[in-house]
C-alpha positions in Angstrom: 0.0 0.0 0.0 1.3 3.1 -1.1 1.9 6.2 1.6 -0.1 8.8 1.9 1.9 12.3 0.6 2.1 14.6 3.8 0.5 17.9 2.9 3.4 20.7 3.3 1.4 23.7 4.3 2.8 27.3 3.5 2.2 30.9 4.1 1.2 33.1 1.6 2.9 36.8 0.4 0.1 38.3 2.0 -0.1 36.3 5.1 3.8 36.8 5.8 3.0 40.6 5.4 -0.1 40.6 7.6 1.7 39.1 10.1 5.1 41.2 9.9 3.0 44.2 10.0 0.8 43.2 13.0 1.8 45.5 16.6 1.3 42.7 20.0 0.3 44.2 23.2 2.9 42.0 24.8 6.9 41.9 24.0 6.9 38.5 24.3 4.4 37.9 21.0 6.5 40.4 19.3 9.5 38.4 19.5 7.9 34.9 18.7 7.0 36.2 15.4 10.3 37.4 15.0 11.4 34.2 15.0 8.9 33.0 13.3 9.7 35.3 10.3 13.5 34.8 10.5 12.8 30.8 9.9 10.7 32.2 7.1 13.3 33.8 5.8 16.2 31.3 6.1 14.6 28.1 5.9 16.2 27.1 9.6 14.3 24.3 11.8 13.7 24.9 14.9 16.1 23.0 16.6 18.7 24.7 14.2 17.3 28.0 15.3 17.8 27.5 18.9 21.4 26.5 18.7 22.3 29.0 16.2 25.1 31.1 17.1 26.7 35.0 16.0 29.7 33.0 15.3 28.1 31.3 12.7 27.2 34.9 10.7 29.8 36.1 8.4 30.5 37.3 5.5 30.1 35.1 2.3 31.2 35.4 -0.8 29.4 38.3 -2.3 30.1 40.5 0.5 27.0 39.8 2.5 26.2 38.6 5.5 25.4 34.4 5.3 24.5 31.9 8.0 27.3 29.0 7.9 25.7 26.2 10.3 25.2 22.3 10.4 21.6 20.8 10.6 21.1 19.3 13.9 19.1 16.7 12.5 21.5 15.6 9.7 24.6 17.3 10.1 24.4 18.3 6.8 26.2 21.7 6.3 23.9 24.9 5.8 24.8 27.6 4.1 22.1 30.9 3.4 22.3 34.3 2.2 20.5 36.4 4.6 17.4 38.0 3.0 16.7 41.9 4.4 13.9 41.2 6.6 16.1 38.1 8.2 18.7 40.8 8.5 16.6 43.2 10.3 15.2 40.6 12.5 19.1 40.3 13.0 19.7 43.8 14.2 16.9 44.2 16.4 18.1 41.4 18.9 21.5 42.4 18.7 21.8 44.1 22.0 19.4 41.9 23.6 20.7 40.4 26.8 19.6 36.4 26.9 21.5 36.8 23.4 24.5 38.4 24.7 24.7 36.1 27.2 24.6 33.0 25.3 26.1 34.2 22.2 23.3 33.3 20.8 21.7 34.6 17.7 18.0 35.2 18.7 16.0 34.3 22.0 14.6 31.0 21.9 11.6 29.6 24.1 11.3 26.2 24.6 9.7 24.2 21.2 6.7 24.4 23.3 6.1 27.8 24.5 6.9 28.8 21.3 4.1 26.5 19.7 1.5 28.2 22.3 2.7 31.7 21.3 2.5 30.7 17.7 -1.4 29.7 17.5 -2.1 33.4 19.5 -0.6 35.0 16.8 -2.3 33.0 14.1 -5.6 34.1 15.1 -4.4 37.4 16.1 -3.0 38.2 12.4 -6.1 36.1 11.0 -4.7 33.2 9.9 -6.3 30.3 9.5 -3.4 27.7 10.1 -1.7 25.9 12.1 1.3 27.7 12.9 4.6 25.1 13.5 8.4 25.9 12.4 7.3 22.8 9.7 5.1 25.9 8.1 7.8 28.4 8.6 10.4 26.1 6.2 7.8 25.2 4.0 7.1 28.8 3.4 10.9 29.3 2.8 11.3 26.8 0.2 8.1 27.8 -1.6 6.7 31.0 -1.0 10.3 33.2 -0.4 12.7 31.0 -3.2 11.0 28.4 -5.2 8.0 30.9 -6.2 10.2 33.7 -7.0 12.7 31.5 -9.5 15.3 30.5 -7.5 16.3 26.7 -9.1 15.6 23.7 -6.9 19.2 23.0 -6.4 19.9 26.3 -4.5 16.7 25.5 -2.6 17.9 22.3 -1.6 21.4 23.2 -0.4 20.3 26.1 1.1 17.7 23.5 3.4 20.6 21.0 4.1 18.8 18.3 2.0 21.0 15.7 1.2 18.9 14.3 -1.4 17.1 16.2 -4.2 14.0 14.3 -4.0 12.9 15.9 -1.0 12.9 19.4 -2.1 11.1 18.1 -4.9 8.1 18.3 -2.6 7.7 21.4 -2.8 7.8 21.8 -6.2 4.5 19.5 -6.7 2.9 22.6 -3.9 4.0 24.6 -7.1 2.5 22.8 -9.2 -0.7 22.5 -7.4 -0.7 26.5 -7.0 -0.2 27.0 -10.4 -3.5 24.7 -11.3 -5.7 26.1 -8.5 -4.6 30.0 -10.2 -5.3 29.0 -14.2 -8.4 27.3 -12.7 -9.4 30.8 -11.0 -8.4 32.4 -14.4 -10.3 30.3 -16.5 -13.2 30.8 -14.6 -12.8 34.7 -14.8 -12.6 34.7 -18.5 -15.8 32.4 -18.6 -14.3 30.3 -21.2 -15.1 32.8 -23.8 -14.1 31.4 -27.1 -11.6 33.9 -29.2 -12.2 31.8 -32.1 -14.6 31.6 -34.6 -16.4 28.2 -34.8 -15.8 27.6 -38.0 -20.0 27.7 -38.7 -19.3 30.9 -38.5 -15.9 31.1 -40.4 -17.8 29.3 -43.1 -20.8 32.5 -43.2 -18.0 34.7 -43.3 -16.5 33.1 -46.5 
């Protein structure tokens, strides 16, 4: 029996902007989205997130900054450009003291708190999913690089895949979202035929 393909759930354009444009009563939502965005915006796991250190920031080979890591899960090396809202994410928790203290790149809850913070934000910016770092990397590989041309094969390294085929996933959510918009678009035009059936062609003659 064959397995059932896991649906890879993403954020839109429009919900990563509702959500970076949202103001939280409370620091502490602020900063969980932060997070949230930065993962967004890199393609970093959770667990890769909370051990991520400054000394793994430097400068690549265009001049920029880059994150140099390892994936916890399968010590494959990582290595990403970082994008300008990943860098302003950056910048903002530079001088923030659990960071300083740890040398640590961003202030991480535990996987759990985060998770709870997470679905308050979901329904405070409106969104109707289920907020998890899974999303946050989907969205990465689709939404911020496959969607915007960037080949498969930077996707892939960029993630730490060591196999092809799995960032191939994403490209069938592509796929999908390219169906589901022609769909839309064919239903807009009402299938209104440009061409003369050739009845007609024929009373023209």
């Amino acid at each position: 029996m064959a397995l059932r393909e896991v649906e890879r759930e993403a954020l839109t354009a429009e919900e990563l902007e509702r959500m970076a444009a949202k103001s939280f009563v409370t620091e502490r939502l602020s900063q969980v989205r932060d997070i949230f965005l930065f993962s967004c915006f890199t393609g970093l796991a959770y667990a890769d997130l909370q051990k991520l250190k400054r000394s793994e920031i430097s400068t690549g080979i265009d001049g920029g900054k880059w994150i140099f890591t390892r994936r916890q899960k399968t010590e494959t090396p990582s290595r990403i450009p970082i994008l300008p809202t990943a860098q302003q994410i950056l910048e903002k928790y530079l001088d923030h003291p659990l960071c300083r203290e740890k040398d640590k790149v961003l202030p991480i809850l535990s996987n759990q708190k985060m998770n709870q913070y997470l679905k308050e934000i979901a329904d405070a910016c409106q969104i109707d999913k289920y907020l998890t770092f899974h999303i946050a990397r989907h969205t990465f590989a689709t939404t911020i690089t496959l969607s915007n041309g960037v080949p498969i094969e930077t996707v892939s390294k960029m993630l730490g895949h060591r196999n092809l085929k799995t960032t191939q996933h994403y490209a069938k959510i592509l796929d999908r979202k390219v169906s589901q918009d022609m769909q839309a678009l064919k239903e807009r035009l009402s299938l209104k035929p440009i061409l003369k059936s050739r009845q007609d062609e024929k009373k023209t003659v």
